[in-house]
TIMIRO-772461 format. One record per residue: x, y, z of N, C-alpha, C in turn; residue in one letter. Coordinates in steps of 0.001 Angstrom, whole numbers. Each point is the difference from the previous one (the first is absolute). Layout:
<atoms>
> X, Y, Z, X, Y, Z, X, Y, Z, a $
...
</atoms>
This chain:
<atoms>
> -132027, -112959, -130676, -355, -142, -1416, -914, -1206, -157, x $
> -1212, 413, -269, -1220, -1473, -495, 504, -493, -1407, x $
> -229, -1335, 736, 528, -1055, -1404, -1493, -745, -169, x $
> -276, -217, -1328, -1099, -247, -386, -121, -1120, -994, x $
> -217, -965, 153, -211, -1263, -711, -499, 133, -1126, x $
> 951, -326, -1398, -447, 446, -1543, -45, -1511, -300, x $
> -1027, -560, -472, -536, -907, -997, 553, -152, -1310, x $
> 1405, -1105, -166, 206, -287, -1649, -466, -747, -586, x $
> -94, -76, -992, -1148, -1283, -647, 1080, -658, -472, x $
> -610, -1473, 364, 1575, -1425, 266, 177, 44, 1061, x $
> 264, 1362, 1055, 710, -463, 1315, -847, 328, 1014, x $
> 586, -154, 1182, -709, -438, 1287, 361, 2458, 512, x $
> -1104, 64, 903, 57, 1167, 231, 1621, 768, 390, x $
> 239, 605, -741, 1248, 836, 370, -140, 1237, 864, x $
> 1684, 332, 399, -148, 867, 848, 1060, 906, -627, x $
> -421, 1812, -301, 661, 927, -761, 1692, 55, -797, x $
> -8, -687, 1251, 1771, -317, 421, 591, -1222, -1410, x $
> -822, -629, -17, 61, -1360, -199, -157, -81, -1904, x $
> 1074, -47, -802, 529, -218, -1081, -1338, -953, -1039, x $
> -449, 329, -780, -1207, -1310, -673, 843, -888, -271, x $
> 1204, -76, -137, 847, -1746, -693, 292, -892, 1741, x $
> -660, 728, 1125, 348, -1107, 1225, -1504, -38, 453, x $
> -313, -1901, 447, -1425, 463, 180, -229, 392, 1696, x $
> 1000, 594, 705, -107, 194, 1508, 942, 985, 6, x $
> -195, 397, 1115, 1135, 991, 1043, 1405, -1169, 71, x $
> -808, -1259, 869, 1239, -717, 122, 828, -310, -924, x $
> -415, -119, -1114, 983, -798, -1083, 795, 1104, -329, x $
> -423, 1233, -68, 828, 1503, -365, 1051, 23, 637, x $
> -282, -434, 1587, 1020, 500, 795, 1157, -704, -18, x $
> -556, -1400, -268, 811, -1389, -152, 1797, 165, -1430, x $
> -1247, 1091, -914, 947, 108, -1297, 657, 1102, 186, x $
> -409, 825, 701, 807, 1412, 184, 1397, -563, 874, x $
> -167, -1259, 1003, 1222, -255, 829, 237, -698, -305, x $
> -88, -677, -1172, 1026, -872, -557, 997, 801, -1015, x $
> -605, 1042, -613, 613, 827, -827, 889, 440, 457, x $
> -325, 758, 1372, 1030, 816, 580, 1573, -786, 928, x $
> -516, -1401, 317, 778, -1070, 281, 939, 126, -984, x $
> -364, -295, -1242, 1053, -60, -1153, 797, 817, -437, x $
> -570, 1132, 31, 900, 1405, 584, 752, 30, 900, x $
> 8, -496, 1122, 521, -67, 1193, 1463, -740, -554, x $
> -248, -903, -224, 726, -1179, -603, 1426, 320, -736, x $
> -655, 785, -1275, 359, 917, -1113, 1098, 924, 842, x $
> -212, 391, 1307, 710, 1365, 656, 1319, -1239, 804, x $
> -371, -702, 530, 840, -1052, 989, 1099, 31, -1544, x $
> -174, -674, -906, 976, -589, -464, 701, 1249, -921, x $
> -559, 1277, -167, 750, 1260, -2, 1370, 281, 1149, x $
> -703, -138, 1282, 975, 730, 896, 806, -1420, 315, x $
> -864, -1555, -49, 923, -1089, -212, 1726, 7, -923, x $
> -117, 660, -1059, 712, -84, -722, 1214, 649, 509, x $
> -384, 1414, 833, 1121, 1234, 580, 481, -617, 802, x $
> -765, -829, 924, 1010, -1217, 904, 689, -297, 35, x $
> -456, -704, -1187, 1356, -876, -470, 960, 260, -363, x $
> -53, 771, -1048, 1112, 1342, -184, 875, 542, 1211, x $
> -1282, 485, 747, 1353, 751, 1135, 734, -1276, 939, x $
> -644, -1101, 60, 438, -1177, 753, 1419, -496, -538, x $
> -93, -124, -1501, 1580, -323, -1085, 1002, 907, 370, x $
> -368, 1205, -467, 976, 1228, 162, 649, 36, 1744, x $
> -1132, -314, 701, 541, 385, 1777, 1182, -1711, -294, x $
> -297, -926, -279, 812, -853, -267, 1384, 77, -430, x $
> -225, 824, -1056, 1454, 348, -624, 873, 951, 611, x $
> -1009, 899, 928, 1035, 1616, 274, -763, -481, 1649, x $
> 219, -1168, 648, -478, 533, 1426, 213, 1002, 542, x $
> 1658, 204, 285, 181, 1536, 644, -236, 1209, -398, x $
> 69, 115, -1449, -1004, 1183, -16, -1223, 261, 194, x $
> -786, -917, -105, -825, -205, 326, -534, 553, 1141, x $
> 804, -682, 1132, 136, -50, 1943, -118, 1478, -16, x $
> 1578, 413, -571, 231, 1663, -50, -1449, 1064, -347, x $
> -375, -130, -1044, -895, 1059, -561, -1158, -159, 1470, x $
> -248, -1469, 153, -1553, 52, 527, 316, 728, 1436, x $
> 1406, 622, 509, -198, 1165, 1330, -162, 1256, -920, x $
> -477, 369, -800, -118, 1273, -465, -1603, -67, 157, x $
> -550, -888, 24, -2006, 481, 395, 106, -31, 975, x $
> -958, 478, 284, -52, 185, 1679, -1424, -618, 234, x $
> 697, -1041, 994, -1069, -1156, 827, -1250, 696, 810, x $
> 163, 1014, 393, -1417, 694, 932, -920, 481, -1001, x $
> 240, 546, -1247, -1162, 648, -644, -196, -1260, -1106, x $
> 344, -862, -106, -139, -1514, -522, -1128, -320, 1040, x $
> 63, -524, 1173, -484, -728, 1305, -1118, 904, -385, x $
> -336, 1265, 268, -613, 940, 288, -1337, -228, -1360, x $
> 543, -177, -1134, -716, -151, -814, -383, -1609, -108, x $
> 406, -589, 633, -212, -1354, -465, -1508, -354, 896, x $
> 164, 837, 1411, -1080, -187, 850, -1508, 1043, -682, x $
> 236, 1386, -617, -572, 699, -807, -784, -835, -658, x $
> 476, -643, -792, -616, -1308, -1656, -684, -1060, 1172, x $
> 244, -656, 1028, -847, -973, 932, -1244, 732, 380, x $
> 175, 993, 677, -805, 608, 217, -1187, 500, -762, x $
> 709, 592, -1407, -1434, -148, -1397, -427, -1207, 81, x $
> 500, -1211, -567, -242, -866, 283, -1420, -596, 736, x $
> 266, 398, 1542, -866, 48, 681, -1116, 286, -128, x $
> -195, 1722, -169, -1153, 897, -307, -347, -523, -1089, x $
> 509, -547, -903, -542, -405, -1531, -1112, -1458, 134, x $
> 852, -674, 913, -1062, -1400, 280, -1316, 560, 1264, x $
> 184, 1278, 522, -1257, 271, 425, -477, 513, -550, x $
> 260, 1171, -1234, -1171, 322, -1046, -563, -1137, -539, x $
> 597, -1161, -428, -627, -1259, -274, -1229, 89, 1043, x $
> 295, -831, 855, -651, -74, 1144, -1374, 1257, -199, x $
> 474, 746, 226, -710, 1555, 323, -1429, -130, -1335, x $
> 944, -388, -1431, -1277, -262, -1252, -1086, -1038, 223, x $
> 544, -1423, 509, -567, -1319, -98, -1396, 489, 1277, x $
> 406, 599, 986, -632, 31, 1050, -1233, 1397, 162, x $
> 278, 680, -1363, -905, 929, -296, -33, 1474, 1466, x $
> 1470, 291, -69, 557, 847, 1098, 648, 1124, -1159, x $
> -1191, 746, -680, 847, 1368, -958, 743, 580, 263, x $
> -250, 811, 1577, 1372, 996, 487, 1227, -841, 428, x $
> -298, -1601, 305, 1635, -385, 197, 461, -276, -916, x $
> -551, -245, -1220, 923, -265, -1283, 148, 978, -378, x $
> -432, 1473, -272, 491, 1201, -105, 1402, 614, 839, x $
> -333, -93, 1434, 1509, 220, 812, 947, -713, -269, x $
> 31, -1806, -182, 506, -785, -97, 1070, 151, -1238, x $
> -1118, 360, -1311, 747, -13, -952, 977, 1303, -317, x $
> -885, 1185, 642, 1030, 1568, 540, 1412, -824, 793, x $
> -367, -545, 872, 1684, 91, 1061, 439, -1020, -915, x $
> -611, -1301, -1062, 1050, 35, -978, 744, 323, -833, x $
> -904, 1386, -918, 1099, 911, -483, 783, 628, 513, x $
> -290, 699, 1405, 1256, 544, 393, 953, -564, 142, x $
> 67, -1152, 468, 996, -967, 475, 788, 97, -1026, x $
> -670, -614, -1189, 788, 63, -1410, 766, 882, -341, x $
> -462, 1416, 712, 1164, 1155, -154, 788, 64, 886, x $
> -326, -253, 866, 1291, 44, 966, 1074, -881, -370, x $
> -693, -985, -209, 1754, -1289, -749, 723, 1468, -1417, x $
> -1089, 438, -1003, 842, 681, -1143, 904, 813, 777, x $
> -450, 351, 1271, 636, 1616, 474, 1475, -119, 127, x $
> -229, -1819, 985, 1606, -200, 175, 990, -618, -819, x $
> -878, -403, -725, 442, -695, -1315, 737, 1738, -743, x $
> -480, 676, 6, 522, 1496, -594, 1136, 578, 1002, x $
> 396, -348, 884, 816, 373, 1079, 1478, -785, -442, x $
> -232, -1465, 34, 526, -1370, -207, 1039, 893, -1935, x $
> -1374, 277, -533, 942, -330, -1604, 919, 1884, 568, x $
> -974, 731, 412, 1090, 1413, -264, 1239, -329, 858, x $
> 361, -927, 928, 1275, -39, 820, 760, -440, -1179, x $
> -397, -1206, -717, 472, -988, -899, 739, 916, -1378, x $
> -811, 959, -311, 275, 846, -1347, 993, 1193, 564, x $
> 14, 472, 1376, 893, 991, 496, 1071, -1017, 130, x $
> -79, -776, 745, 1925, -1234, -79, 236, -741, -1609, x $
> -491, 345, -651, 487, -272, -1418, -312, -1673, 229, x $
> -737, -890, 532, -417, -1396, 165, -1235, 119, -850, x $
> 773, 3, -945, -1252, -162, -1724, 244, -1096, -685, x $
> -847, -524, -852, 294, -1299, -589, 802, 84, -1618, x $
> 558, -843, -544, 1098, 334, -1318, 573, 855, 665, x $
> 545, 721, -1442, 892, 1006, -277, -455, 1183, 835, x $
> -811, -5, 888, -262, 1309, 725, 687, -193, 1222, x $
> 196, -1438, 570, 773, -275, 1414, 1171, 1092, -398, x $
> -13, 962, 1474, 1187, 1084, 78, 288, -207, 1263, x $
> -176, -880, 1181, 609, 161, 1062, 1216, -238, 229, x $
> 1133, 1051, 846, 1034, -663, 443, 668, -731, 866, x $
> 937, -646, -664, 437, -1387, 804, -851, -866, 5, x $
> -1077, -128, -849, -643, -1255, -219, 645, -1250, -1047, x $
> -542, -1149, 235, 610, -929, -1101, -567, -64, -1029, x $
> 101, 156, -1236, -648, 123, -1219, -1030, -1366, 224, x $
> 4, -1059, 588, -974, -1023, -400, -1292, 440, 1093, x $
> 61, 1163, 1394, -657, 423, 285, -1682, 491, -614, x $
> 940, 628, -1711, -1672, 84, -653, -406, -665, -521, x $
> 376, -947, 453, -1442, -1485, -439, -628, -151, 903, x $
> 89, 282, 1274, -638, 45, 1200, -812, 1258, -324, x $
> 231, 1130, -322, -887, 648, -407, -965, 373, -846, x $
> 655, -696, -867, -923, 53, -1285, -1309, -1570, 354, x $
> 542, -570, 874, -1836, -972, 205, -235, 1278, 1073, x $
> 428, -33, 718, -816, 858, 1075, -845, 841, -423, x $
> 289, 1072, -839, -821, 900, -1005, -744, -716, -698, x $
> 632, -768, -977, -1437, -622, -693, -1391, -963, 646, x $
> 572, -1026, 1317, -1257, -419, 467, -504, 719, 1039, x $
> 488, 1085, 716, -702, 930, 931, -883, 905, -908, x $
> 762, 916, -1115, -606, 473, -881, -1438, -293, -520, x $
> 574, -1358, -517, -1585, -811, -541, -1167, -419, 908, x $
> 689, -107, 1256, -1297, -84, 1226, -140, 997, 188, x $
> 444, 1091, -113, -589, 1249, -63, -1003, 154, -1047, x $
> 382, -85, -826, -1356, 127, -1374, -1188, -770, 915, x $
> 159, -995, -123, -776, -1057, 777, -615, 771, 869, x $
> 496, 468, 1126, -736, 846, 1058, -990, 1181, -720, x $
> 313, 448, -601, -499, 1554, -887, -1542, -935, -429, x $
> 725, -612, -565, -1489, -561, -885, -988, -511, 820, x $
> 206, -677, 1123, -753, -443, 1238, -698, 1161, 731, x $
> 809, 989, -337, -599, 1500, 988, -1298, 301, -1424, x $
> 855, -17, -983, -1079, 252, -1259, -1715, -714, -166, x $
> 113, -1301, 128, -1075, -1072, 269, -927, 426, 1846, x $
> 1054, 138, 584, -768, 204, 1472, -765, 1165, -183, x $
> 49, 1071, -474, -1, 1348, -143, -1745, -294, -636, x $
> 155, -773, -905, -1099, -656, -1302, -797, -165, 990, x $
> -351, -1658, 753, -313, -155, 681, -172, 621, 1280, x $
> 243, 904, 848, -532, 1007, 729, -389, 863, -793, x $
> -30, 501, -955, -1174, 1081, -605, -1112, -817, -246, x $
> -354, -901, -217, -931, -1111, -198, -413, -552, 1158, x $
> 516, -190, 949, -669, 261, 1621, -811, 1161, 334, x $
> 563, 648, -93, -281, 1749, 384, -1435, 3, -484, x $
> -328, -863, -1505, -1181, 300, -788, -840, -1185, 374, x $
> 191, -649, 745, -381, -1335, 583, -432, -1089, -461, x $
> 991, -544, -1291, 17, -638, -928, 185, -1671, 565, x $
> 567, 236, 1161, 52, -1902, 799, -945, 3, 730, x $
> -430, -1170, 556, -509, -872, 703, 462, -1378, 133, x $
> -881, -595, 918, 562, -1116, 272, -578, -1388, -1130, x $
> -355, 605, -992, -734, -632, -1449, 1012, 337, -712, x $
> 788, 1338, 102, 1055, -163, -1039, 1041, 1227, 614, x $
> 957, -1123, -248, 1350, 788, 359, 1399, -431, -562, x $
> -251, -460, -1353, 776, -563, -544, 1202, 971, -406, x $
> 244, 1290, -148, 724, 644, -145, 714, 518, 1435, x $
> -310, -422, 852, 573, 413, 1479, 1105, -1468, -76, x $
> -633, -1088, 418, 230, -1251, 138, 1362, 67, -1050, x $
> 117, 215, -1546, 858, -238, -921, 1065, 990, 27, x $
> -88, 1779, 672, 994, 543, 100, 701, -548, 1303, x $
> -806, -534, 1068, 712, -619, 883, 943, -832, -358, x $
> -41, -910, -644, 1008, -1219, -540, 884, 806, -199, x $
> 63, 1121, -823, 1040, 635, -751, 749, 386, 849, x $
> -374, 683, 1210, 780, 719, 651, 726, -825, 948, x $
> -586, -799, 177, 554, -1741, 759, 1057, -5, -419, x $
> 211, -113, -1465, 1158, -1180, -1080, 1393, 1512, 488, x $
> -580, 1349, -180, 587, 846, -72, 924, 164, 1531, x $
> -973, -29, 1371, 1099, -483, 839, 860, -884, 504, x $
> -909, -1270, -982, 1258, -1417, 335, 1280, -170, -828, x $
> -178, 1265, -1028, 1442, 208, -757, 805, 551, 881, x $
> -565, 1208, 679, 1298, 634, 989, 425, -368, 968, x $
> -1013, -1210, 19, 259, -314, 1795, 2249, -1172, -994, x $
> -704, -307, -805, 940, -514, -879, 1285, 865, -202, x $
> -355, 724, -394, 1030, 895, -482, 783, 818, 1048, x $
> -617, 155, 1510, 737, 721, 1599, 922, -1096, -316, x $
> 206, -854, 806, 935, -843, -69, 520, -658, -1273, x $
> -195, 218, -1066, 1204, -61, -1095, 974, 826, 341, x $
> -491, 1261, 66, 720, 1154, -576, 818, 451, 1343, x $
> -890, 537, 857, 403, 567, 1484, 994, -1107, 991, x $
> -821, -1200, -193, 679, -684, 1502, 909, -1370, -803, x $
> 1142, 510, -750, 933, -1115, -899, 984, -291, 899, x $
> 152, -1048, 432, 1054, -559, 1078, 1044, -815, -1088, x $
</atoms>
């Protein structure tokens, strides 16, 4: 895609990409990642809060606590935890792949990151149907037997912050999806790739929650 230098009157030559209220590429890019920083921010002290929460409650009910957390199962946890590193990965080489003006690797790059992304939902869909067949539901839906009633507080975070990193994931597949159709049309270069660079962060913040959340949930000693 030719990018073509438009002349504003007041500012210094722009480039298509490039907003008339910034007088550069750089300063755009500068405000787009500070924005999205603050967002970032905004999300930490969201799933900050469930922490803490589940940190009080594991306080009060340790052993149930202990108890519930052998009902997930540690291999498709592990399994997914290496899944999300692995996007991860491919995601900082579509970086890479934009800055360095390499189209088909930020195209593959950002492909084996969506899949990836599905493969975590797949087992993540495996994970909740065991959970909803043993009646290990959160409130008034916990039906398992011989469990301890303080058990569904262990379930009810489990559902709600796996849940919500699930949203989280969806929406990351949603944005990547954006951005590779916008590859495809060959909308980056190494002049602008500010929308590669900024879903990256996202998907960053998105696996350093789970890497968080494996060992909350799975490995409670």
């Amino acid at each position: 895609m030719s990018e073509t230098a438009i002349t504003v009157p007041g500012h210094a030559a722009h480039e298509p990409h490039v907003q008339h209220h910034f007088s550069d590429s750089a300063q755009q890019f500068d405000a787009a990642k500070i924005g999205m920083w603050l967002f970032l921010v905004s999300e930490i002290l969201l799933f900050g809060g469930l922490f803490v929460g589940f940190g009080l409650m594991q306080a009060r009910h340790p052993e149930a606590f202990y108890e519930a957390h052998h009902h997930l199962d540690r291999i498709l946890g592990l399994v997914n935890t290496v899944v999300l590193l692995t996007s991860s990965f491919t995601m900082v080489m579509a970086v890479h792949a934009a800055q360095t003006d390499q189209r088909k690797k930020l195209i593959v790059f950002l492909a084996l990151t969506l899949a990836l992304a599905g493969v975590f939902l797949g087992i993540k869909y495996f994970e909740y149907s065991h959970k909803i067949h043993e009646g290990l539901l959160p409130g008034k839906y916990f039906s398992h037997p011989g469990a301890q009633p303080e058990q569904m507080l262990f379930f009810s975070f489990y559902f709600m912050m796996t849940g919500l990193h699930g949203l989280h994931i969806v929406g990351g597949m949603v944005v990547i999806a954006w951005v590779l159709k916008r590859a495809l049309r060959g909308d980056f270069s190494s002049r602008y790739y500010t929308p590669v660079d900024l879903v990256g962060l996202y998907w960053h913040l998105v696996d350093l929650i789970w890497i968080y959340l494996f060992p909350l949930l799975y490995l409670i000693s």
